[in-house]
N, C-alpha and C positions, 0 to 999 in steps of 0.2 A: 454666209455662214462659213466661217471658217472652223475647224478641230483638228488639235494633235493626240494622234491614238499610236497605241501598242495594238497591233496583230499576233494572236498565240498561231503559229503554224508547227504546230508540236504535230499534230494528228498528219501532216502530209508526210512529214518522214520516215513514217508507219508503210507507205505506199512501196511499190516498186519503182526503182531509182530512173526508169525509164515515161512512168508517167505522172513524177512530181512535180513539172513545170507547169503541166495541164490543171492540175487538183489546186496547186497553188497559186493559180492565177482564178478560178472559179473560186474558193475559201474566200479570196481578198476580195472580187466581183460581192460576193453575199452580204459580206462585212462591211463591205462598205455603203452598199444598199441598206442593209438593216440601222448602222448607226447614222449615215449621211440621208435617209428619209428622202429620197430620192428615188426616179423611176428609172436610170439608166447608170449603167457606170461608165468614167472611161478612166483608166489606167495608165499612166504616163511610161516613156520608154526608158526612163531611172529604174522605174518600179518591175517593171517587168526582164531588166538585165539582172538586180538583184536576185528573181525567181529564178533563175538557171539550173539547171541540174547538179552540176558542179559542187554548187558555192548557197543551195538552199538553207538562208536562218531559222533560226529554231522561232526569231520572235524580228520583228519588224516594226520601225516607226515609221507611220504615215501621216499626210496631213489631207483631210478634207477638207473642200472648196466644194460649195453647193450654190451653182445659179439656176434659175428657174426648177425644173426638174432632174439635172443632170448632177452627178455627183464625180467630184474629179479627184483621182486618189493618186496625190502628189508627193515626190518627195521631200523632207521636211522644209529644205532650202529651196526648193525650187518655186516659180509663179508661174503664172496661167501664161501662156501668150496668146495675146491678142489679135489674130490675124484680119486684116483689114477687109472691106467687103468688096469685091472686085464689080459687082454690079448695080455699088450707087454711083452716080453721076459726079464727079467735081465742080459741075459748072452749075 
C-alpha cells in the first residue's frame, strides 16, 4: 500500500524552538500510524533532516509504504531499500 499525504505541522511551531524536532518527529510518528494502519513507524533520514530546528515546514509531503505491519514514512521520491539477508545461504 502505497499513499501520498500532506502533514499539517502548524501546531509544532506553537512549541519552543528548542523542542520542535522532538514534537515534530512524534506528530509525523502518530500520523503516520493513524493514516498508514499500521503498528510501527519508521521514518526515513530525508524525513527527519526536513524536521530540523532550523528549517521546521509549516506542512510536509510524505509518502506511505505499508508492508506487513510496519508503516515507512518516506520521501516523496524516495524507495524502500532492500537490504539483503546476511543469514540465508547462497548455496
Amino acid at each position: 500500500m502505497e499513499k501520498i499525504l500532506t502533514f499539517n505541522l502548524a501546531r509544532v511551531l506553537k512549541k519552543p524552538r528548542t523542542k520542535r524536532h522532538r514534537v515534530g518527529i512524534r506528530l509525523v510518528r502518530e500520523l503516520a500510524l493513524r493514516h498508514g494502519k499500521g503498528t510501527i513507524a519508521k521514518i526515513s533520514q530525508k524525513i527527519n533532516e526536513k524536521l530540523k530546528y532550523s528549517n521546521l515546514p509549516k506542512r510536509i509531503l510524505v509518502k506511505l509504504v505499508r508492508k506487513d505491519n510496519i508503516v515507512y514514512v518516506l520521501d516523496v521520491n524516495e524507495k524502500i531499500e532492500e537490504k539483503p539477508d546476511v543469514n540465508k545461504s547462497s548455496s
